[in-house]
Backbone as ProteinMPNN parsed JSONL, in Angstrom:
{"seq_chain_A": "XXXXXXXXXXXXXXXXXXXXXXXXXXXXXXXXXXXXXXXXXXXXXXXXXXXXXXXXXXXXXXXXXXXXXXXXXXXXXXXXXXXXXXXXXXXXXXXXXXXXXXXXXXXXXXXXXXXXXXXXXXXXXXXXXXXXXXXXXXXXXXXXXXXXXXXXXXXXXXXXXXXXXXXXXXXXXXXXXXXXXXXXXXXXXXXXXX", "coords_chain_A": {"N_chain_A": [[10.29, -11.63, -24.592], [9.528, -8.475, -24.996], [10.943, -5.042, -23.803], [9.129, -3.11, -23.474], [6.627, -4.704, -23.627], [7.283, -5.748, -21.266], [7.237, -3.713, -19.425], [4.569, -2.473, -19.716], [3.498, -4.761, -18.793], [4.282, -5.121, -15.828], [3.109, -2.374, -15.138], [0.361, -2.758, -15.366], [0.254, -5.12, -13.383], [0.856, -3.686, -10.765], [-1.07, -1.165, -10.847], [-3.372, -3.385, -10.506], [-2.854, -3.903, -7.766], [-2.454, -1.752, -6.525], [-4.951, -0.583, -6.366], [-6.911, 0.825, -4.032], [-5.036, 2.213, -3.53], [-4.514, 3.762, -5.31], [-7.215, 5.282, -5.835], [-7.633, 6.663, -3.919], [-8.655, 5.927, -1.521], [-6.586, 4.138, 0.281], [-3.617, 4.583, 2.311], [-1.263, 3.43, 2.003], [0.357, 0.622, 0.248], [1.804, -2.401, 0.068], [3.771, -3.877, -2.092], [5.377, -6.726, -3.419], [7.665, -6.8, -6.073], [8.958, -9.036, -7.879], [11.665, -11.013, -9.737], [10.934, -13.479, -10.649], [8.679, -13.929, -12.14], [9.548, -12.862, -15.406], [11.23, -10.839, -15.371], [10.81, -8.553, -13.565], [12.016, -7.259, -11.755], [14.249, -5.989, -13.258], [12.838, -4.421, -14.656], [11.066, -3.161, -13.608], [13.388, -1.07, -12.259], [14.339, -0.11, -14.486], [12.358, 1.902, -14.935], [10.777, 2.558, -13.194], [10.813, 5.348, -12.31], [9.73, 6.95, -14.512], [6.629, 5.46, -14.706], [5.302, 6.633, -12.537], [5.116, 10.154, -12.953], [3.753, 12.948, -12.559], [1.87, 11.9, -11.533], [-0.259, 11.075, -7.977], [0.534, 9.124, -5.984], [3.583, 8.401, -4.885], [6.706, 6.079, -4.239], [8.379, 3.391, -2.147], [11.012, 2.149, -1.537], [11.51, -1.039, 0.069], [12.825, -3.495, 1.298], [15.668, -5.417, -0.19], [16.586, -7.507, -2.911], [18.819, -9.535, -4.925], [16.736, -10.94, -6.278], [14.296, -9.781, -5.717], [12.082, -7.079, -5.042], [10.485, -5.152, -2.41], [8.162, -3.062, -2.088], [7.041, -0.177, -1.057], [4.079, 1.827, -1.514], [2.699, 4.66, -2.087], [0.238, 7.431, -0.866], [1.106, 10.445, -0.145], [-0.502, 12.861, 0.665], [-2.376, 11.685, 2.119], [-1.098, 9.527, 3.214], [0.007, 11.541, 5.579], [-2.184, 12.752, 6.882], [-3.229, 10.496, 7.835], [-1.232, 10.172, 10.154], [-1.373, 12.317, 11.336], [-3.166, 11.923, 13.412], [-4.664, 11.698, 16.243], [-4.516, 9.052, 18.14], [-3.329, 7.481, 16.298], [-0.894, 8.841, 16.581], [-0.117, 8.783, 18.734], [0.013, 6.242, 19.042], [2.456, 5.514, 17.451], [4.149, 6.517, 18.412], [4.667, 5.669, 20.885], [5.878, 3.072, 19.87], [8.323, 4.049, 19.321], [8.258, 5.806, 16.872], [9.067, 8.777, 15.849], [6.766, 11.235, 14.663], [6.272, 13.818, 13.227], [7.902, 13.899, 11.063], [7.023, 12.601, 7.514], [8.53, 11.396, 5.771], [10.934, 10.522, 7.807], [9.877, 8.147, 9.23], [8.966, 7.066, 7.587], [11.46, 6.021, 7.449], [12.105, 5.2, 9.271], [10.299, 3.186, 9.709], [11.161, 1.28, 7.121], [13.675, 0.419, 8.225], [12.968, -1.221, 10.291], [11.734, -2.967, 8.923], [13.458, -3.897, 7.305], [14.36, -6.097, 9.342], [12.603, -7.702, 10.015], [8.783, -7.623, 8.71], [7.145, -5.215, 10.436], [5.006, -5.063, 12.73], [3.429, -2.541, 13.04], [3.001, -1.622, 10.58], [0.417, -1.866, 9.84], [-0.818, -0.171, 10.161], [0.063, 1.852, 8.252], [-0.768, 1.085, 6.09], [-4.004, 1.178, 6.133], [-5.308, -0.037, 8.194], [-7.635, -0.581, 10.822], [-6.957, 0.916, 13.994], [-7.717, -0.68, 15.792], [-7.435, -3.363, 15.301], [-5.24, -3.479, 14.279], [-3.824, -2.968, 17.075], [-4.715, -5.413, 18.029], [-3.748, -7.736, 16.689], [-1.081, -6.811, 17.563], [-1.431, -7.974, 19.984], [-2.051, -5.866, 21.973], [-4.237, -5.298, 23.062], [-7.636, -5.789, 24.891], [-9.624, -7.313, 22.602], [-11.174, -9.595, 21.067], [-10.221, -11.796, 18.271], [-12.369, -11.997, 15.822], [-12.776, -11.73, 12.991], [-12.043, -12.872, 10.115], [-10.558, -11.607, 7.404], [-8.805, -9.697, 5.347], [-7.308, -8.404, 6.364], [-6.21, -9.371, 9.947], [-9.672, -9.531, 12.084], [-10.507, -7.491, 14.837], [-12.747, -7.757, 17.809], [-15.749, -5.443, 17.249], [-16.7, -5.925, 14.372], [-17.919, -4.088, 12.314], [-16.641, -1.572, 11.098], [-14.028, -2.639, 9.839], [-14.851, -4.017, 8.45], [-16.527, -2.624, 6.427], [-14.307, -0.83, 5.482], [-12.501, -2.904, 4.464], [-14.403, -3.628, 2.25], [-14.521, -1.141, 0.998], [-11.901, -1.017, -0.069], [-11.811, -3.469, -1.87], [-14.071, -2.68, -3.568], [-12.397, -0.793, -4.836], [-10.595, -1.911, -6.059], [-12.059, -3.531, -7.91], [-13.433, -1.25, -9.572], [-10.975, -0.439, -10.292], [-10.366, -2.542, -12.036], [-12.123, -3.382, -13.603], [-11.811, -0.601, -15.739], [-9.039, -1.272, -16.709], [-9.887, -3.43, -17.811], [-11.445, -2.081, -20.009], [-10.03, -0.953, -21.352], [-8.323, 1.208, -20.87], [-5.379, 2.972, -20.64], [-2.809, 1.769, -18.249], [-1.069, 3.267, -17.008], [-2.158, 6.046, -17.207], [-4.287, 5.529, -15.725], [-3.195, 5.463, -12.952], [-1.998, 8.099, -13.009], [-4.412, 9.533, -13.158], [-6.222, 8.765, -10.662], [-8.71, 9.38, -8.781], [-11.857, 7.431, -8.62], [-13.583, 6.056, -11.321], [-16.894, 5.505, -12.576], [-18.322, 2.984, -14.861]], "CA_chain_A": [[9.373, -10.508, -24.475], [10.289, -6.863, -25.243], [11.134, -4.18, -22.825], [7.297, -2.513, -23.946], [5.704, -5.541, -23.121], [7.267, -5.744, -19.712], [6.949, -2.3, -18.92], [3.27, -2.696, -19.992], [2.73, -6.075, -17.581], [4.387, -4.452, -14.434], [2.309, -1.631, -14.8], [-0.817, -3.426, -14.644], [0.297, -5.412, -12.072], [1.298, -2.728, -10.322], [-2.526, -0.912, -11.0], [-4.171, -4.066, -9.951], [-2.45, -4.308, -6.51], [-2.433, -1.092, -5.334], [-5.799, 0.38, -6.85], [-7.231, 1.645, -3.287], [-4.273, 3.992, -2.771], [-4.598, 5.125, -6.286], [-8.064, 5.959, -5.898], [-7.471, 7.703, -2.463], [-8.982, 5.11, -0.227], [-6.149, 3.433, 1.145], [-2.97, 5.558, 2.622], [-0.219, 3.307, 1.425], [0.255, -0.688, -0.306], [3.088, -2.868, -0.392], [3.651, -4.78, -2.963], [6.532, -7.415, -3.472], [8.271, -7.126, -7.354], [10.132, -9.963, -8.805], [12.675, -11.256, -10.832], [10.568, -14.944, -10.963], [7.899, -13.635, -13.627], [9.304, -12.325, -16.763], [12.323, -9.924, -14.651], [9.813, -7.771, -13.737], [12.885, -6.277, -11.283], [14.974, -4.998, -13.735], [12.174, -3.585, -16.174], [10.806, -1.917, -12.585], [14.615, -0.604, -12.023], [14.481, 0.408, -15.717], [10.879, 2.506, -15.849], [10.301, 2.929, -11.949], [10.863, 6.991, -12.532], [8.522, 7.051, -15.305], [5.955, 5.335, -14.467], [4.554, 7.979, -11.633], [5.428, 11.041, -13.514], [2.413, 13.434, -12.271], [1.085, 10.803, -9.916], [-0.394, 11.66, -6.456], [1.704, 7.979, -5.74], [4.889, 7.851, -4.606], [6.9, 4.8, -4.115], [9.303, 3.503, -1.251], [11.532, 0.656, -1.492], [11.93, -1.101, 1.968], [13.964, -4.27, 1.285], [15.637, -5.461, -2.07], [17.836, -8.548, -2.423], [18.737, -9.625, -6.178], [15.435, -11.688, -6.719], [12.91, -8.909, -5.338], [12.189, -5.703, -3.91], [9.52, -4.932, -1.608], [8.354, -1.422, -2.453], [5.421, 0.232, -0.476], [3.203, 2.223, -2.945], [1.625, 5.433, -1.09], [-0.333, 9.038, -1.424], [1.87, 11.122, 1.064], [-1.142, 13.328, 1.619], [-3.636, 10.896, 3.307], [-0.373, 9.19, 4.837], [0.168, 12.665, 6.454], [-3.23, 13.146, 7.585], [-3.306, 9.349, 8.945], [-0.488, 10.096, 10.876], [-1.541, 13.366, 12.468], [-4.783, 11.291, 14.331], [-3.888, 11.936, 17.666], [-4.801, 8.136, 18.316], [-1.925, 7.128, 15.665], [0.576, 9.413, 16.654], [0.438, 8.311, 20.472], [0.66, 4.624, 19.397], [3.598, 5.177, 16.801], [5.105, 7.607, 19.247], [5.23, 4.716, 22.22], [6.806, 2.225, 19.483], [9.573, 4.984, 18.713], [8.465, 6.905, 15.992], [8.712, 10.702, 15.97], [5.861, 11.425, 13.343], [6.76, 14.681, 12.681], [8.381, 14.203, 9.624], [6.946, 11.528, 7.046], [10.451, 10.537, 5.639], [11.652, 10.115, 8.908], [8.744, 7.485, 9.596], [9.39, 5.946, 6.718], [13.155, 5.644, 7.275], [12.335, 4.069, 10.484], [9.566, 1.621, 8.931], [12.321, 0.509, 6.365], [14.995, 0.052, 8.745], [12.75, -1.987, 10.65], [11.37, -4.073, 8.346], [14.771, -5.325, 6.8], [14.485, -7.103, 10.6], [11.294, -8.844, 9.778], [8.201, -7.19, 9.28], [6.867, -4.805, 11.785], [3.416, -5.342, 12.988], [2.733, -1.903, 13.185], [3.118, -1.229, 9.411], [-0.78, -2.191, 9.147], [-1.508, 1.173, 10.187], [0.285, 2.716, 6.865], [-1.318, -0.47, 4.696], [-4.706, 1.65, 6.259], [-5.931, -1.35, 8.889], [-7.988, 0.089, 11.653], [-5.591, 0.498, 14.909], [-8.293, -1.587, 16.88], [-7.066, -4.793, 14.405], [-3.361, -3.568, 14.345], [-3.034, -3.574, 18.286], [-5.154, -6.962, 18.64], [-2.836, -8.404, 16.412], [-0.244, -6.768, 18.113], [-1.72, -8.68, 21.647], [-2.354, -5.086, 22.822], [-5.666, -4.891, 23.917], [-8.206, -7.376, 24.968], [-10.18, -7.598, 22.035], [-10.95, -11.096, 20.451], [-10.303, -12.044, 16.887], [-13.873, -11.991, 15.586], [-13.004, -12.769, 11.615], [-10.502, -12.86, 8.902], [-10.499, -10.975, 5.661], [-7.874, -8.952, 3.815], [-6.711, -8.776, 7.817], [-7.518, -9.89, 11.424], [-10.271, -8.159, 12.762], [-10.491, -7.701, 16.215], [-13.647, -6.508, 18.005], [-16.662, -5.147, 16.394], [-15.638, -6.262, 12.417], [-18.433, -3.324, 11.051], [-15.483, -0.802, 10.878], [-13.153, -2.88, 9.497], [-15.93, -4.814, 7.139], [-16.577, -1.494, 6.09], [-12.738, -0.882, 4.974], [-11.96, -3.945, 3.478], [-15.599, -3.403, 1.611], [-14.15, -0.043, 0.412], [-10.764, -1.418, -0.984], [-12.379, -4.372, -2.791], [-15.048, -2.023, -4.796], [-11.431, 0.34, -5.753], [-10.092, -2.729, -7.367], [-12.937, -3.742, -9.022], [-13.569, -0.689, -10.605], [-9.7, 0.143, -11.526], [-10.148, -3.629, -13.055], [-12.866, -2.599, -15.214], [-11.19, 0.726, -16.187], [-8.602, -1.994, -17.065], [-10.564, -4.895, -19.151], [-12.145, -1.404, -21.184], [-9.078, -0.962, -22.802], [-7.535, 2.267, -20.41], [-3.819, 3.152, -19.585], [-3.012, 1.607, -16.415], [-0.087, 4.554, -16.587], [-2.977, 7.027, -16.843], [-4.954, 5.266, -14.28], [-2.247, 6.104, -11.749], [-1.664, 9.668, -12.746], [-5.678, 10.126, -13.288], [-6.464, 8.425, -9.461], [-10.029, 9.204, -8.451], [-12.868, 6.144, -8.856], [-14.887, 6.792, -12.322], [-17.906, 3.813, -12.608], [-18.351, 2.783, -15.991]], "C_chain_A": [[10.144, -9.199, -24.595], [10.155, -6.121, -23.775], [9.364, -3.281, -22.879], [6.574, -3.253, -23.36], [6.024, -6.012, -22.028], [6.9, -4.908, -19.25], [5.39, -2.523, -18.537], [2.495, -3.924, -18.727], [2.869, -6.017, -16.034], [3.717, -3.702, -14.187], [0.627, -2.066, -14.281], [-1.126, -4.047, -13.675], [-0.082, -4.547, -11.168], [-0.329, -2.007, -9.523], [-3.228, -1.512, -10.214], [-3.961, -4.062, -8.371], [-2.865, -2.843, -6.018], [-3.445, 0.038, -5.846], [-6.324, 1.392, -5.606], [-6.257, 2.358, -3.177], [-4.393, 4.631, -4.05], [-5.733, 5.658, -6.178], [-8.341, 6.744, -4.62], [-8.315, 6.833, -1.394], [-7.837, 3.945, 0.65], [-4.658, 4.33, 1.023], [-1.772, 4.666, 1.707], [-0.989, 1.327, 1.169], [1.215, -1.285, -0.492], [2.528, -4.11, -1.025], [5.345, -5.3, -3.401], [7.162, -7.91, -5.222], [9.633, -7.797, -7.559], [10.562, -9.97, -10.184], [11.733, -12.453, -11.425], [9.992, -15.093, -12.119], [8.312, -12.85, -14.153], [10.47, -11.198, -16.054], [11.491, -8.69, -14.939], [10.931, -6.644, -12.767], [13.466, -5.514, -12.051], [13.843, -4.314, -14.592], [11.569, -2.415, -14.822], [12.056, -1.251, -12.31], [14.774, 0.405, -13.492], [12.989, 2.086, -15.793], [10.31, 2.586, -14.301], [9.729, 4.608, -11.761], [9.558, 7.599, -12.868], [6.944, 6.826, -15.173], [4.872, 6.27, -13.728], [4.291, 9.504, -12.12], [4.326, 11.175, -13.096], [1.584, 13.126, -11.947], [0.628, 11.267, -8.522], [0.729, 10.54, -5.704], [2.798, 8.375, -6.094], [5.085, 6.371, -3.987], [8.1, 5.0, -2.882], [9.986, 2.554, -1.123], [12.041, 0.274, -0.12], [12.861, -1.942, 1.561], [14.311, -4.497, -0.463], [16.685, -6.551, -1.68], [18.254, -8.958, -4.11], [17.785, -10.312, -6.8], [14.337, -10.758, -6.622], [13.033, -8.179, -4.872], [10.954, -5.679, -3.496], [9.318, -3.289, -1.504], [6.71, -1.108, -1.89], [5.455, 2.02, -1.197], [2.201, 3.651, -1.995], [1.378, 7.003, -1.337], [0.26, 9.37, -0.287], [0.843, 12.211, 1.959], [-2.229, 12.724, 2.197], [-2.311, 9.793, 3.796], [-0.398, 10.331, 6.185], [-0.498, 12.678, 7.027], [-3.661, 11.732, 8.569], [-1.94, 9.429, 10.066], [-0.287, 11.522, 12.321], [-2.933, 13.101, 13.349], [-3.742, 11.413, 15.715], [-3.52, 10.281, 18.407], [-3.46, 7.161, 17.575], [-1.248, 7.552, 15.765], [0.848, 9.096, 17.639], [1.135, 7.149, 19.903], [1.9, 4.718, 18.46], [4.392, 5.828, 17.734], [5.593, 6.225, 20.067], [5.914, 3.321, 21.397], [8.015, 2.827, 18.785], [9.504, 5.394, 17.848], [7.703, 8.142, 16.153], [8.221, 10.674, 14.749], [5.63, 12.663, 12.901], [7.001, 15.255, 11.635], [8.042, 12.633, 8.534], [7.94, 10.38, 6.352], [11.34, 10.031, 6.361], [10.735, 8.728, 9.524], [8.804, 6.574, 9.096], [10.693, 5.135, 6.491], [13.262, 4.847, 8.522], [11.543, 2.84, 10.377], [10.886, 0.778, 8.048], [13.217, -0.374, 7.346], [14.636, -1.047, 10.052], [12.295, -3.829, 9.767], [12.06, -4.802, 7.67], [15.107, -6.394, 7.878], [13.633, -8.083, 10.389], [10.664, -7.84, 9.763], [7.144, -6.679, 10.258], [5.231, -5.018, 11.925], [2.664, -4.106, 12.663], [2.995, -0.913, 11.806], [1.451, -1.177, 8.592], [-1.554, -0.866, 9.53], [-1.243, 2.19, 8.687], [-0.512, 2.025, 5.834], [-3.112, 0.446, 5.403], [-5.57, 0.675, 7.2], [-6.779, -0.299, 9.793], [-6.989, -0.297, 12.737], [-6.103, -0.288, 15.517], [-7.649, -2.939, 16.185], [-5.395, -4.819, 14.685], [-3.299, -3.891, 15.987], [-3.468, -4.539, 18.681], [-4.525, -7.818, 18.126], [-1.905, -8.645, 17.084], [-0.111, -7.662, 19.433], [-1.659, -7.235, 22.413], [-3.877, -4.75, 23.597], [-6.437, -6.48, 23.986], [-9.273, -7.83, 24.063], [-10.032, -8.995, 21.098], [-10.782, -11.06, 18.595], [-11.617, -12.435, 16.671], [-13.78, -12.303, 13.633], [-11.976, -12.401, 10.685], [-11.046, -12.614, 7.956], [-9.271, -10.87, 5.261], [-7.243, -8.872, 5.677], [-7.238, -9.343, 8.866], [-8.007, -9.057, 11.868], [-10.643, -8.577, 14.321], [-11.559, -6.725, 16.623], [-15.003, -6.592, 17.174], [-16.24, -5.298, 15.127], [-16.768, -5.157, 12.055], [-17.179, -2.645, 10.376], [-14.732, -1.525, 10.018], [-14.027, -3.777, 8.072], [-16.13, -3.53, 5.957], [-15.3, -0.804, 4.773], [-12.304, -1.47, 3.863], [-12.854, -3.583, 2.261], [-14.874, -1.84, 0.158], [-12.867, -0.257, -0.67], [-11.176, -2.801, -2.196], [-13.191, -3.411, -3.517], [-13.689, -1.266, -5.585], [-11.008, -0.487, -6.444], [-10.982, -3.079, -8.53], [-13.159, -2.415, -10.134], [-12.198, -0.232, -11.589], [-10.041, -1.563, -12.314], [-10.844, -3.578, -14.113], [-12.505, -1.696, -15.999], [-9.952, 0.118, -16.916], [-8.761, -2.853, -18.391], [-10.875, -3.438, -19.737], [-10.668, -0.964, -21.592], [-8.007, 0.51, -21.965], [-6.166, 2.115, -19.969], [-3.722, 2.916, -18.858], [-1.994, 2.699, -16.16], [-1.283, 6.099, -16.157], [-4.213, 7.088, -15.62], [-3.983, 6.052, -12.896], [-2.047, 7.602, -11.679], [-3.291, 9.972, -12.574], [-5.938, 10.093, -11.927], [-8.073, 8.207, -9.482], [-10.942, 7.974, -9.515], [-13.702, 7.006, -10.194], [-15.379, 5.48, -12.62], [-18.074, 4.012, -13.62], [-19.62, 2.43, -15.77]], "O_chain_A": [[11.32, -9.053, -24.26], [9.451, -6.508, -22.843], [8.75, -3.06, -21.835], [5.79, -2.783, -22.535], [5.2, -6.78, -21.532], [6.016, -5.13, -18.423], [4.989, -2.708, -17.388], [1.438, -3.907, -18.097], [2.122, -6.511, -15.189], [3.299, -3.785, -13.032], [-0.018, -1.797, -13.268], [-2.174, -3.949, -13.037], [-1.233, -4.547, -10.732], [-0.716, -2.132, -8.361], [-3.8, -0.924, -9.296], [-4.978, -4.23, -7.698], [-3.647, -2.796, -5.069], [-3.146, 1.232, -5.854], [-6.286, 2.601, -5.832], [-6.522, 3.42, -2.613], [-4.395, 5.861, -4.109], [-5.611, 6.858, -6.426], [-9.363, 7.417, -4.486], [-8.539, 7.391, -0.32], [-8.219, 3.108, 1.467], [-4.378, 4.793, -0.082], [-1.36, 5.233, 0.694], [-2.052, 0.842, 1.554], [1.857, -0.79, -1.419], [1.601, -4.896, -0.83], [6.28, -4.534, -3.635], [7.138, -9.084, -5.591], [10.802, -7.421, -7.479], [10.214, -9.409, -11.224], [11.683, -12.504, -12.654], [10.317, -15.891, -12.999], [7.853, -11.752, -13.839], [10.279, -10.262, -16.831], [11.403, -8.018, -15.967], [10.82, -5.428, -12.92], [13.393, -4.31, -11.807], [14.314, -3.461, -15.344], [11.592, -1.189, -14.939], [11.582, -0.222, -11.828], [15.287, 1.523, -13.461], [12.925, 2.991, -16.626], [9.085, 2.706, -14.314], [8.668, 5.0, -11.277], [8.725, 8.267, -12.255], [6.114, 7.698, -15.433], [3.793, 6.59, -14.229], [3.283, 10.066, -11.691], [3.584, 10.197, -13.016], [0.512, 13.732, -11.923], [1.457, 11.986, -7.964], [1.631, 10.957, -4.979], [3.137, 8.679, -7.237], [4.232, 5.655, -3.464], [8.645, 6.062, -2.583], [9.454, 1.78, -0.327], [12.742, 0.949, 0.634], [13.941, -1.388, 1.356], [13.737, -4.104, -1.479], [17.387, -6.618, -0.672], [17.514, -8.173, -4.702], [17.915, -10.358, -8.023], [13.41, -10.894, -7.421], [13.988, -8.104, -4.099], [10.154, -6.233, -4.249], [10.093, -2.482, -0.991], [5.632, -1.615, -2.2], [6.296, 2.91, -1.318], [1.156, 3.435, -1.381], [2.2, 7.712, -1.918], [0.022, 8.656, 0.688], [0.953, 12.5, 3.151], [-3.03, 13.429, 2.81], [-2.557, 9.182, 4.836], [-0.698, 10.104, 7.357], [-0.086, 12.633, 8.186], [-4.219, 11.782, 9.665], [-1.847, 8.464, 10.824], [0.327, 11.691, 13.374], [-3.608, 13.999, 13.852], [-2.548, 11.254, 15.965], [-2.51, 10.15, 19.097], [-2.789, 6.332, 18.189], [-0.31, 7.063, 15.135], [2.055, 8.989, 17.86], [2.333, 6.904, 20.046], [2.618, 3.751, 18.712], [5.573, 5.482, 17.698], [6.725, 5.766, 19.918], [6.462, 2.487, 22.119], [8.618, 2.273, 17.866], [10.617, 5.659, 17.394], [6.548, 8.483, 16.406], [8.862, 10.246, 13.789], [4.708, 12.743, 12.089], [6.707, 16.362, 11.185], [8.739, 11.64, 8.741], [8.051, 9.154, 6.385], [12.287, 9.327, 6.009], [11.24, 8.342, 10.578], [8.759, 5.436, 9.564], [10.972, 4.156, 5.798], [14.162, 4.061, 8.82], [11.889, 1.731, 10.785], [11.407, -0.256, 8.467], [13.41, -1.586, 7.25], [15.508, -1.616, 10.708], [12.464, -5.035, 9.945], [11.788, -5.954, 7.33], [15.848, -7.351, 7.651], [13.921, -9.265, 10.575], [11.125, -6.884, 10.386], [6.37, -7.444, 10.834], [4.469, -5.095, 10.961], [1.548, -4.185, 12.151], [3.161, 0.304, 11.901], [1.168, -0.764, 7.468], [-2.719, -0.617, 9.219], [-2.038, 2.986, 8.186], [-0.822, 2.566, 4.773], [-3.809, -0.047, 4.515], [-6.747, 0.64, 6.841], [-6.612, 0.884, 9.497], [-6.312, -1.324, 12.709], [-5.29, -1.006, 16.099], [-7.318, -3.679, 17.112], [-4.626, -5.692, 15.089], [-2.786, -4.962, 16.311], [-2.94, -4.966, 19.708], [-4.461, -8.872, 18.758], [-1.52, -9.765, 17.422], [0.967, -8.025, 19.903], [-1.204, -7.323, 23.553], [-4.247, -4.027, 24.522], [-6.178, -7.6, 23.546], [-9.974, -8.731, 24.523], [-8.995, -9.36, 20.544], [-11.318, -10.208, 17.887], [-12.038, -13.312, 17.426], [-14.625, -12.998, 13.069], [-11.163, -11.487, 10.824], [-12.0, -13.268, 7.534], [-8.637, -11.838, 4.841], [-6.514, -9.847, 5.862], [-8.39, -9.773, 8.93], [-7.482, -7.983, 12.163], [-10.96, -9.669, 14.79], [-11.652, -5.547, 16.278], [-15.326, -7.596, 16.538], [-15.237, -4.653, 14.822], [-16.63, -5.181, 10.832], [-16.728, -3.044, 9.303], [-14.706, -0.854, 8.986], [-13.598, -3.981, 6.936], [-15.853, -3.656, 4.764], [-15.469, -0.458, 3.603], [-11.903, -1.035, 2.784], [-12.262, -3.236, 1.238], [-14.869, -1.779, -1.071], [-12.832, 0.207, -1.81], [-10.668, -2.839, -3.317], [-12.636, -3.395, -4.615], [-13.775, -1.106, -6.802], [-10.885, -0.156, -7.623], [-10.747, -2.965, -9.733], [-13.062, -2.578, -11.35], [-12.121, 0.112, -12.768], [-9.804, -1.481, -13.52], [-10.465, -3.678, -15.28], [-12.856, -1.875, -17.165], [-9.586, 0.838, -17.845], [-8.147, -2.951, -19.453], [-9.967, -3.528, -20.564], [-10.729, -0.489, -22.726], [-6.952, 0.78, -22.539], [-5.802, 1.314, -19.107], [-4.401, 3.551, -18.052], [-2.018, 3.13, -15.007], [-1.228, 6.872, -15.2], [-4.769, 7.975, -14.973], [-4.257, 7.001, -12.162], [-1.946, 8.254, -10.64], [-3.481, 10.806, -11.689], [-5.989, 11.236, -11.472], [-8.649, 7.244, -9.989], [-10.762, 7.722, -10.706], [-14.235, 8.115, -10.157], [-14.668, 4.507, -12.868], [-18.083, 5.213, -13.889], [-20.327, 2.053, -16.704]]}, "name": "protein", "num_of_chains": 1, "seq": "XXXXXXXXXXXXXXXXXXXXXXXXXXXXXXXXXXXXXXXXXXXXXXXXXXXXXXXXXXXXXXXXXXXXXXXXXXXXXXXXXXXXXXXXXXXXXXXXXXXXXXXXXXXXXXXXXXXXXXXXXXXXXXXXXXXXXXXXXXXXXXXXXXXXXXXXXXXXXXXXXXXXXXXXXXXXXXXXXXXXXXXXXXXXXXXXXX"}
């Protein structure tokens, strides 16, 4: 395969996985790029730069080993604004992060998650916190049903959510099958229904 036609198959990947943060409904997305299909690492190592050029997405590589990198995919200004909820800044505050500064947040997500990862990363992935701390075993709410995460509690909220990130893929997938740039998808962002 050519360097074009990798470029071209990461990107779509790429598109497909992390359509709610391109269309501004979900704050950040990790997504795990390999070597296994087609050395999709080095053509992302090659064309990582490019790709975003005049993007609201930025990218963040947490771990990397010579088979894969684990790179979380995110709009910095609806991380920002999920991180100034008074409700998310207590609870990242009481698991040690000063949220202050979003690079600093992220330098302490990374440096956790080369440990294993952290539980409380499902707040940047856009979870509701009632799901993240019932996961966590912080509160006494029951697991009530499984989707795209565990929901704990009342599931409208979080039915709601998931509901919202499933319609962004579908429509970047259509915007897709009609024949569009998935490079211009990413710089374009906002949902347009065909």
């Amino acid at each position: 395969m050519s360097r074009i036609s990798n470029t071209r198959d990461l990107v779509y990947r790429i598109v497909r996985c992390i359509a709610p943060t391109i269309t501004g409904g979900k704050p950040a997305t990790l997504m795990n790029i390999t070597n296994d299909n087609g050395g999709l690492l080095e053509v992302w190592d090659h064309s990582k730069a490019d790709i975003f050029i005049g993007s609201e997405i930025e990218y963040y590589e947490f771990k990397r080993t010579d088979k894969n990198v684990i790179v979380l995919f995110f709009n910095r200004s609806l991380l920002n604004d999920l991180l100034e909820k008074m409700p998310i800044k207590r609870f990242l505050s009481e698991r040690g992060y000063e949220t202050d500064s979003l690079d600093y947040v992220l330098g302490v997500l990374r440096q956790r998650y080369v440990e294993g990862c952290p539980h409380e990363i499902g707040i940047f992935l856009g979870i509701p916190l009632k799901d993240v701390k019932g996961f966590m075993g912080f509160n006494s709410l029951r697991n009530t049903k499984c989707g795209m995460w565990r929901v704990y509690g009342n599931p409208r909220v979080s039915e709601e959510r998931m509901n919202e990130y499933r319609h962004a893929k579908s429509v970047v997938t259509r915007r897709l099958f009609a024949g569009e740039n998935p490079v211009n998808i990413i710089r374009d962002g906002g949902i347009r229904v065909f």
